[in-house]
PATOR-966118 format. One record per residue (C-alpha): residue in three letters; x, y, z. Coordinates in steps of 0.2 Angstrom, whole numbers. Each point is the difference from the previous one (the first is absolute). Layout:
N
{site "ALA",{X,Y,Z}}
...
//
This chain:
80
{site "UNK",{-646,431,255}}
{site "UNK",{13,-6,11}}
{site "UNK",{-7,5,16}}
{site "UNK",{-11,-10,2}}
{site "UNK",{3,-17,13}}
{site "UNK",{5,-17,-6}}
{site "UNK",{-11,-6,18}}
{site "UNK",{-9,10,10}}
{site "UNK",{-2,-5,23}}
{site "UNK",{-17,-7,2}}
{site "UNK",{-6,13,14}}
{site "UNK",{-8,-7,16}}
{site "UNK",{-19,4,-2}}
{site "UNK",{-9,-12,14}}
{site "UNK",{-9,11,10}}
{site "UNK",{-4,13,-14}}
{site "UNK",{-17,4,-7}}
{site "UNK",{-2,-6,-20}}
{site "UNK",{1,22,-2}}
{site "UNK",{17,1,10}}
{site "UNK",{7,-17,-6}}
{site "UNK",{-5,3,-21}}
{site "UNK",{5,19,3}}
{site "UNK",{17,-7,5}}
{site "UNK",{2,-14,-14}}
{site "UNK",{-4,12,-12}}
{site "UNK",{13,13,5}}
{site "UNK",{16,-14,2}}
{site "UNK",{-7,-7,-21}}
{site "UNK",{-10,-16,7}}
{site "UNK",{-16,-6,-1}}
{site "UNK",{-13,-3,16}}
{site "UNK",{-7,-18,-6}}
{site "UNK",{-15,-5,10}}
{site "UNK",{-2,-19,3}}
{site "UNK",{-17,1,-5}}
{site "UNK",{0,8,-17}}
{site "UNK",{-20,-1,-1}}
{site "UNK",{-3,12,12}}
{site "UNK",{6,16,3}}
{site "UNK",{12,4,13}}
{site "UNK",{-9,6,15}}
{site "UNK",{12,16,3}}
{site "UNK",{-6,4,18}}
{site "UNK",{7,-20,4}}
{site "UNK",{17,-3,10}}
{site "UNK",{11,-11,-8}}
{site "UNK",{4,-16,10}}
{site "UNK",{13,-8,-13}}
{site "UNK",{10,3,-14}}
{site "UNK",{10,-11,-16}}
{site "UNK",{14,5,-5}}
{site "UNK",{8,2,21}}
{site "UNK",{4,19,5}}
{site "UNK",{18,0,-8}}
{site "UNK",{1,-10,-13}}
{site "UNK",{4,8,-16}}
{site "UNK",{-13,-2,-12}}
{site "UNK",{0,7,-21}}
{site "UNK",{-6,15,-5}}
{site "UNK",{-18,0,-1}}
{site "UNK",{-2,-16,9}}
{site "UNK",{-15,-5,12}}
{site "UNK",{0,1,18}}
{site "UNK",{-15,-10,5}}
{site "UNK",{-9,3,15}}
{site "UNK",{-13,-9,11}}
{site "UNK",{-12,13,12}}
{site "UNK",{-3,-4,16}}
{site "UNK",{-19,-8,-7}}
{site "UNK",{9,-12,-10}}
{site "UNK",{5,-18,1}}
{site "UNK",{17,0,0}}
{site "UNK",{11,-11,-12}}
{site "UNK",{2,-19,3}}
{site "UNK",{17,0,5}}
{site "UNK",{-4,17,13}}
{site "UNK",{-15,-9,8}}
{site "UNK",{2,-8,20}}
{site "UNK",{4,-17,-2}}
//
């Protein structure tokens, strides 16, 4: 039971499909959280942005949200 990491690296997934980047998520013991939890992620799309940052160490089982390449991006990413 000891084996199991305290943190985990949030991997770098922009540029990955939804398949590649959930795939991946799944393997390292995080979740792929889609910003826009009503719809369902488009698998096919290329992920323009992520939240938690490539290396930051996350918790177990915590999200990695993404934003595709068809959706807004958040407030604090957008061209000001």
């Amino acid at each position: 039971m000891g084996d199991r990491p305290s943190r985990i690296e949030v991997p770098d997934v922009v540029g990955m499909t939804g398949r590649e980047a959930h795939a991946l998520c799944r393997g390292l013991g995080l979740f792929l959280g889609y910003y826009n939890m009503d719809q369902q992620l488009p698998q096919s799309m290329v992920i323009a942005y992520q939240e938690p940052p490539p290396g930051a160490m996350a918790a177990p089982a915590a999200a990695v949200r993404i934003w595709t390449t068809s959706d807004p991006l958040p407030d604090d990413r957008r061209p000001q």
